[in-house]
C-alpha positions in Angstrom: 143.0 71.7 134.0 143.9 68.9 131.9 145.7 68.8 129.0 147.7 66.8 126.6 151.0 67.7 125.5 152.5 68.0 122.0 156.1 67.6 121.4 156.5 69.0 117.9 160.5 68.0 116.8 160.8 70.0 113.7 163.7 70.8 111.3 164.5 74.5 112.4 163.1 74.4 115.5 161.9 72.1 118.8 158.2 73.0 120.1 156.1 71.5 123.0 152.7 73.0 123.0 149.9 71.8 125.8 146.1 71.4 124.5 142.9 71.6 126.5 139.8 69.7 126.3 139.0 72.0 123.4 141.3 71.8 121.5 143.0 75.0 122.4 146.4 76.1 123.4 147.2 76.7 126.8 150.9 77.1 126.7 153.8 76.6 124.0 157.3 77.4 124.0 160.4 76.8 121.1 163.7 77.0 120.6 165.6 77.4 116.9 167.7 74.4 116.0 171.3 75.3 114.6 171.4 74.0 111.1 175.2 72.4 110.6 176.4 72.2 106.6 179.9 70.3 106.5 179.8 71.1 103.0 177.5 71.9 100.6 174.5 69.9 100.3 175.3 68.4 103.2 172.5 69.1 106.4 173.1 67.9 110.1 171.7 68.4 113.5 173.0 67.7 117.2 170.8 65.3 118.0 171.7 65.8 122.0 171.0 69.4 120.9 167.4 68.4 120.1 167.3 66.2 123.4 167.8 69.3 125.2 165.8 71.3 123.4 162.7 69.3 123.6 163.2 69.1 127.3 163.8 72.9 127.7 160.4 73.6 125.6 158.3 71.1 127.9 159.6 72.7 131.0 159.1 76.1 130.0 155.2 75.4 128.1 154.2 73.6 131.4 155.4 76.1 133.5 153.8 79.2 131.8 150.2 77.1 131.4 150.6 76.3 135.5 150.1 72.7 135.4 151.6 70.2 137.1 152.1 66.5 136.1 149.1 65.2 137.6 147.8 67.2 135.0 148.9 65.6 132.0 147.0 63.2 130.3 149.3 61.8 127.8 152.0 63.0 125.5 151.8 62.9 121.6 155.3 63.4 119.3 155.6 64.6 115.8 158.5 65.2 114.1 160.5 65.9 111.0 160.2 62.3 109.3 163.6 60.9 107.4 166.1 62.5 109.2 168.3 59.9 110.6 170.4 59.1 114.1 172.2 56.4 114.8 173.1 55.8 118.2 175.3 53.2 120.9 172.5 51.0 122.4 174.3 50.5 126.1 175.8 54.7 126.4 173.0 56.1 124.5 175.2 58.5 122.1 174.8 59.1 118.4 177.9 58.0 116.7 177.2 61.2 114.2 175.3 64.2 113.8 171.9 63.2 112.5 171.4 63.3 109.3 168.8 65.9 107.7 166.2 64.7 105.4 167.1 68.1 103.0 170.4 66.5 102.8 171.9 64.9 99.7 175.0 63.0 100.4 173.9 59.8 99.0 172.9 61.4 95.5 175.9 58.9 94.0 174.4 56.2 95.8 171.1 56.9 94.6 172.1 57.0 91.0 173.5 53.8 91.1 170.7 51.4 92.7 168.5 53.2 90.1 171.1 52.0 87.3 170.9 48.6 88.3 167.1 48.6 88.2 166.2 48.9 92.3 164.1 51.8 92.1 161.1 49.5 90.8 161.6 47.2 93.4 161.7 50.2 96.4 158.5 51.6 94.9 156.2 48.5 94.9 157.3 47.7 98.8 157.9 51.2 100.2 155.9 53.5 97.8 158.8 55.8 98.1 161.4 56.6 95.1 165.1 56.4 95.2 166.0 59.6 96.6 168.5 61.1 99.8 165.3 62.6 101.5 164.7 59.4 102.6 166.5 57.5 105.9 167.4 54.2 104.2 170.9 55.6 102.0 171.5 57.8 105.3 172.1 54.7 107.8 174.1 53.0 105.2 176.1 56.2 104.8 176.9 56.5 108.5 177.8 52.7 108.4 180.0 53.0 105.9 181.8 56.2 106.7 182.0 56.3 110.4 185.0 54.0 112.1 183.8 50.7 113.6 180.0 51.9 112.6 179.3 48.7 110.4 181.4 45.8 113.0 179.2 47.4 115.8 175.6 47.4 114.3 176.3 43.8 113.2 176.9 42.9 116.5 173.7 44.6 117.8 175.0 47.7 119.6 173.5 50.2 117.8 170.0 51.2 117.1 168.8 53.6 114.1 165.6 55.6 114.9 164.0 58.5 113.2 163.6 61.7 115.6 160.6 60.1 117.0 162.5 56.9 118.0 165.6 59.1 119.3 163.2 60.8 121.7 161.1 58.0 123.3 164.3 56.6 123.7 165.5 59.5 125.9 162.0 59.9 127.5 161.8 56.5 128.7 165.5 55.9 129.5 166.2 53.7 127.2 163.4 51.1 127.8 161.5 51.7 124.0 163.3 51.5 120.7 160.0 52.4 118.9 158.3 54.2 116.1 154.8 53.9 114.3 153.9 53.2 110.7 154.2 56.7 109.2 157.6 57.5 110.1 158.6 53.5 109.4 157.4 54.1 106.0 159.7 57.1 105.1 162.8 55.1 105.6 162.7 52.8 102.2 162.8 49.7 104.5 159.4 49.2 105.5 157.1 47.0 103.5 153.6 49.5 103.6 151.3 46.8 102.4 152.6 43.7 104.8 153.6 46.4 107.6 156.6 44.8 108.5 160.6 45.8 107.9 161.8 44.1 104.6 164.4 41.8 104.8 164.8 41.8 100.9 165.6 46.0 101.3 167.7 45.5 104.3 169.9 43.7 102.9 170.4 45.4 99.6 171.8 48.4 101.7 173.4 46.0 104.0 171.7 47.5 107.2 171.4 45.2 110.3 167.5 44.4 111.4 168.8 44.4 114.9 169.0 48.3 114.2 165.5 49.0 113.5 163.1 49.9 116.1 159.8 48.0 116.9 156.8 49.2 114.8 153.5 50.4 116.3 150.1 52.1 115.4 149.7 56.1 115.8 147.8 56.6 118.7 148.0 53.8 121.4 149.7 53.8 125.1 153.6 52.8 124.3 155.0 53.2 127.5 155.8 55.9 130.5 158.4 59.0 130.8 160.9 59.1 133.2 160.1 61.7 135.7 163.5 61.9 135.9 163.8 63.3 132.9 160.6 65.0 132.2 158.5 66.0 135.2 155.1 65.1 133.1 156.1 61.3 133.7 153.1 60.6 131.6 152.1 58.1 128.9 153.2 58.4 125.5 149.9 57.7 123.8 151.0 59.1 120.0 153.3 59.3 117.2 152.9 60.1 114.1 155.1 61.7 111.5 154.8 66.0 111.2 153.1 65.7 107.9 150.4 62.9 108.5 149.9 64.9 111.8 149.0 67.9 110.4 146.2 65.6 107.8 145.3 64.6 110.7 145.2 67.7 113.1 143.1 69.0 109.8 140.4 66.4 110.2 141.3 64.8 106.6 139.7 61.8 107.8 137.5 60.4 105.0 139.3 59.3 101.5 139.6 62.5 99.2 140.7 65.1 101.7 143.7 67.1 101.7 146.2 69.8 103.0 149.3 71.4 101.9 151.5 72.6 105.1 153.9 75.5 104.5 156.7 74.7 106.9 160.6 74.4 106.2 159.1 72.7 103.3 155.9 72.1 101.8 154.1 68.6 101.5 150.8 68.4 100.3 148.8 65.2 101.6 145.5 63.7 100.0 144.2 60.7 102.3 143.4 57.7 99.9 141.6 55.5 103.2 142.4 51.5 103.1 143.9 52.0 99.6 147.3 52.6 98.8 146.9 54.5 95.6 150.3 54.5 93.2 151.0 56.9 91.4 152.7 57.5 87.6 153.8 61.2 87.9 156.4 61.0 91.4 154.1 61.0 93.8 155.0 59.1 96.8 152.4 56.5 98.4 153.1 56.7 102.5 151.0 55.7 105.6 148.9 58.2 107.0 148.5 56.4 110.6 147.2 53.6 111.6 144.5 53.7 115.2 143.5 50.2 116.1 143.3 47.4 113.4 142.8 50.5 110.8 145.1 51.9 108.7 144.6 54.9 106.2 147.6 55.5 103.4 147.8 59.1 101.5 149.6 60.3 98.6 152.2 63.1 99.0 154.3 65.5 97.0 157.0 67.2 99.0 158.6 70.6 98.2 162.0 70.8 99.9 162.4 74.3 100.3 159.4 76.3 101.5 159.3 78.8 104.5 163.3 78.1 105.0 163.7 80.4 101.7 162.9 83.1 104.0 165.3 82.1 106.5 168.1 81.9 103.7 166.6 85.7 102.7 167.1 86.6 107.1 170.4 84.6 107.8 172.6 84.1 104.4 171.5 87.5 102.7 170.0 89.8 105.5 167.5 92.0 103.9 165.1 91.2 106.3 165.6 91.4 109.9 163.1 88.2 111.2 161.4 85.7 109.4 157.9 87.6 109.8 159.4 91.2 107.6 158.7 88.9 104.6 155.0 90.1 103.7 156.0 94.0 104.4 158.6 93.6 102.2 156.8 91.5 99.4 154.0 94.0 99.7 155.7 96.9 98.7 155.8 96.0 94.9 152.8 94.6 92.9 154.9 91.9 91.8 157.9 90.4 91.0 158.7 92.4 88.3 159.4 89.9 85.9 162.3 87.9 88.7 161.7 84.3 89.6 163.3 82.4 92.2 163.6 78.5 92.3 164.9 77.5 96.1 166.5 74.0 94.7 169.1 74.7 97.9 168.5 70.9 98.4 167.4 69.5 95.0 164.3 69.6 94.0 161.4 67.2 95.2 158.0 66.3 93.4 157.2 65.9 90.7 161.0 66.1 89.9 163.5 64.3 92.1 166.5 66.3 91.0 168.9 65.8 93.7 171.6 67.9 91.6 169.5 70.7 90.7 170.6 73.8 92.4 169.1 77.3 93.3 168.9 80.1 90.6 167.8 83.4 90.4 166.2 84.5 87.0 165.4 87.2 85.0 167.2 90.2 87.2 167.3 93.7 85.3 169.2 96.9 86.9 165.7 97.7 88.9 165.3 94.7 90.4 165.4 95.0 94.4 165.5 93.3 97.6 161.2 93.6 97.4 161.1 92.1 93.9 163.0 88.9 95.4 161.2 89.3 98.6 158.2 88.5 96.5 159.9 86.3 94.0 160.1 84.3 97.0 156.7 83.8 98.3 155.6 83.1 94.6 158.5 80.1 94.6 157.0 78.8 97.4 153.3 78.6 96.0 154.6 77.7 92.5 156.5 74.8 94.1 153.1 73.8 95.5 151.2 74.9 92.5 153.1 72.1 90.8 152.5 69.8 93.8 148.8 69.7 93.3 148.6 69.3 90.0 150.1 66.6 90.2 147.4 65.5 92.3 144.7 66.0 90.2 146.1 64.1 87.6 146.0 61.1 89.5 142.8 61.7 90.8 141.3 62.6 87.9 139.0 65.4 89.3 140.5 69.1 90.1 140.8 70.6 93.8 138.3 73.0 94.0 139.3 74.4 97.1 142.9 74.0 99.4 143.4 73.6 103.2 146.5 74.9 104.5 148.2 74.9 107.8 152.0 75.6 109.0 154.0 78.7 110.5 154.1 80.3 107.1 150.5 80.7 106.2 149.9 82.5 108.8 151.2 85.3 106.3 148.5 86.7 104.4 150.0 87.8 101.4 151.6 84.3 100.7 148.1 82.7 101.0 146.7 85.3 98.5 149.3 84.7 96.2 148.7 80.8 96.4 145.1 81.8 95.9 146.1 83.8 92.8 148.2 80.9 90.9 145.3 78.2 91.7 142.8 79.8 91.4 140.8 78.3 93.8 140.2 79.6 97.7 142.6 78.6 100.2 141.8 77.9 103.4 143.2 78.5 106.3 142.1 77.3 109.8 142.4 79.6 113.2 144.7 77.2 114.6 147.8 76.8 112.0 149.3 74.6 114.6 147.4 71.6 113.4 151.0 69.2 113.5 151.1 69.9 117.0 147.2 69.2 117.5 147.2 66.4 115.3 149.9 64.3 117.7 148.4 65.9 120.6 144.7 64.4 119.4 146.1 60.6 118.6 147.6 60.5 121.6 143.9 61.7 123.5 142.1 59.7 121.5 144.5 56.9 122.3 143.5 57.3 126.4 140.2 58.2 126.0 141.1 62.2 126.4 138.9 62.6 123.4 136.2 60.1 122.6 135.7 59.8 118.6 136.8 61.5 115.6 134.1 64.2 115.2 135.1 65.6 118.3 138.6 66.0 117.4 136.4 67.7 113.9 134.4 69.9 116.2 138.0 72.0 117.0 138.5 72.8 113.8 137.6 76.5 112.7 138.2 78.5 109.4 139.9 81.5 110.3 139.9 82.7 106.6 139.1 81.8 102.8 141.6 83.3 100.5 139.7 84.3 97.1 141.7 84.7 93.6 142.1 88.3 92.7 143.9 87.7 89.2 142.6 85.8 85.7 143.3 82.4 85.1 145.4 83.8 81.9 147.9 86.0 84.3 148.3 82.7 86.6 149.1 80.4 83.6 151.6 83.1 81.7 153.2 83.4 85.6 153.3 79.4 85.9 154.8 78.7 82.4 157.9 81.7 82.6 158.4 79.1 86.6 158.7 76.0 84.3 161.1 77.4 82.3 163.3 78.6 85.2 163.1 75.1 87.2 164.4 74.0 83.8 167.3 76.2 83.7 167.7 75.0 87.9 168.0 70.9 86.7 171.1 68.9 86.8 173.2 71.4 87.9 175.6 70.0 90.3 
């Protein structure tokens, strides 16, 4: 049976999935990343810990599915975009805990380019805003702040890479320094409309070009694992960034087409083709992926927090035992009785960029209960989105009339109906919500001929449901107006 494996590095957790022919899943296995917080708003991982991780997950999916190397056609990698790793070129160690794209460390540093004007300048190159989501401020944190960091990376000995980059770089032993065009263009130093790392930007945040890693398409043969390593010493054939994946893995192939995921966060992607569409509300302009000479760009609004409120409701408060008790408890009240819950644990993304707004809680009474913010909860995470796409529409022009969705979270029926509610359009979902993993796994069969076009990899897509609205326009907009005013109340906290 062949197969082509997915290595899906995301922010809570590492995945490797195997898909057939089909498009189905013959075998997957995970393991939960530990989240580190030095302090607060500060996010890390062990980037040996996701080395290890992604190697334990590969064993253990190949192993259940029964296949062998031999059996392997090629390897595809997504992964959770701006976090950032910096690591010793000749021993192969990260000089730091990578830095998490939720975290906000360089807030100051943020502020102040945008005082003296920069911001303008990042948008027209990158189509990204001044912000700490993104990996640019991270490397010239860890350059600054780690001993000999800055004398070292002048002289060439150390390479930056997004989680992409850090894993070929294991994978191969060393031998690729890569990434492709979508994760390159959430770093604020790549140039999206000449393709190429800006030496203007570069040196603004004084950041070596010797760090960066070489730039390649999406889906195209980069170079072998060592066995090793890995036992499937196979090609690498794809990488793309989790997001574009999952547009992709959706079959959002032709200009207009969209998808929200509900993962850690939520990002909602609308695929704007050979254009890349600017937009005047805080949208960001990014690279979908690029296959061959073509290259599609999309327009993105990113929620921060999403499905990791319910892992702060599990881990930091305990009233529910897993991450899947959420919908029981959410379902034993009608609503949220009037609470509202804005998750700004990290800021808050589109269409606000408030990296010092913080989490609040609003509108408690003496009957409020654990169920009431169970539910305020999954409404927090479809208002966030709620806001996401209309944004959308304004640069469009034209309304969504109906919402695909993908991720861990929707899997959870009650969330979906209550996104259906506040829309008020259907939602829907697809039978296979692992369309990040599929999307990497189908650039990197496409890439060696695995897959032969793009309406096969369109053919695998089913609907597993359509989510209807069950509540009146009026009861969605009263609902989304008493949200604005408690994102308001969130802002400029810190």
């Amino acid at each position: 049976m062949k197969c082509v494996f997915a290595l899906d590095q995301g922010t809570t957790s590492s995945r490797s999935i195997l898909f057939d022919r089909a498009g189905k899943v013959r075998a997957a296995a995970q393991r939960e990343l530990k989240q580190i917080y030095p302090q607060p708003g500060w996010v890390e991982h062990d980037p040996i810990a996701i080395w290890e991780a992604q190697q334990s997950t590969a064993h253990k999916a190949m192993h259940q599915a029964g296949v062998h190397s031999e059996d392997i056609v090629a390897i595809g990698i997504t992964n959770q975009r701006e976090t950032t790793v910096v690591w010793n070129r000749k021993t192969g160690k990260p000089i730091h805990n990578a830095i998490v794209w939720q975290d906000r460390r360089t807030a100051d540093l943020c502020a102040r380019l945008k005082a003296d004007g920069a911001e303008t300048l990042f948008y027209e190159k990158t189509g990204l805003l001044l912000d700490p989501y993104f990996s640019g401020t991270k490397i010239k944190w860890l350059l600054d702040h780690i001993d000999g960091a800055r004398a070292k990376a002048e002289r060439g000995e150390l390479a930056f890479g997004t989680m992409d980059s850090w894993l070929v770089w294991n994978l191969t032993r060393g031998r690729h320094h890569i990434t492709d065009v979508s994760n390159a263009s959430r770093t604020l130093l790549f140039n999206i409309h000449t393709l190429e790392w800006d030496k203007e930007l570069l040196e603004l945040l004084k950041i070596p070009r010797s760090m960066m890693p070489d730039v390649h398409s999406s889906s195209e043969a980069y170079g072998s694992v060592d066995k090793l390593l890995c036992e499937c010493g196979c090609t690498i054939a794809g990488i793309v960034g989790d997001q574009q994946a999952a547009l992709f893995g959706q079959a959002c192939f032709e200009p207009g087409d969209a998808k929200n995921t509900y993962g850690t966060g939520c990002f909602l992607l609308k695929n704007t083709g050979a254009e890349a569409v600017a937009s005047n509300n805080k949208l960001l302009t990014t690279i979908a992926w690029k296959r061959g000479d073509e290259i599609n760009y999309a327009l993105e609004g990113s929620v921060f927090i999403g499905g990791a409120v319910v892992q702060w409701l599990r881990d930091e408060l305990g009233i529910i035992k897993s991450s899947s008790d959420i919908q029981q408890l959410a379902a034993q009240v009608p609503d949220s009785g009037g609470v509202y819950f804005v998750p700004a644990f990290a800021g808050l993304g589109a269409p606000h960029w408030d990296p010092n707004a913080r989490g609040a809680i609003i509108g408690l009474t003496r009957g409020s209960g654990k169920a009431h913010l169970a539910r305020a909860a999954q409404e927090a995470i479809c208002f966030q989105s709620m806001e996401l796409i209309q944004a959308m529409e304004k640069v469009s022009g034209a309304p969504m009339d109906l919402l695909r969705v993908d991720g861990g979270a929707c899997a959870d029926d009650l969330l979906m109906q209550i996104q259906a509610n506040l829309l008020q359009v259907p939602v829907e979902r697809p039978k296979l919500i692992e369309t990040t993993a599929f999307g990497a796994a189908a650039l990197a069969g496409l890439a060696v001929g695995f897959w032969q076009n793009l309406d096969e990899i369109a053919a695998h897509r089913e609907i597993d449901r359509i989510f209807e609205p069950q509540i009146t326009s009026d009861e969605a907009g009263a609902r989304y107006a008493l949200w604005m005013k408690a994102v308001e109340r969130s802002k400029a906290w810190a």
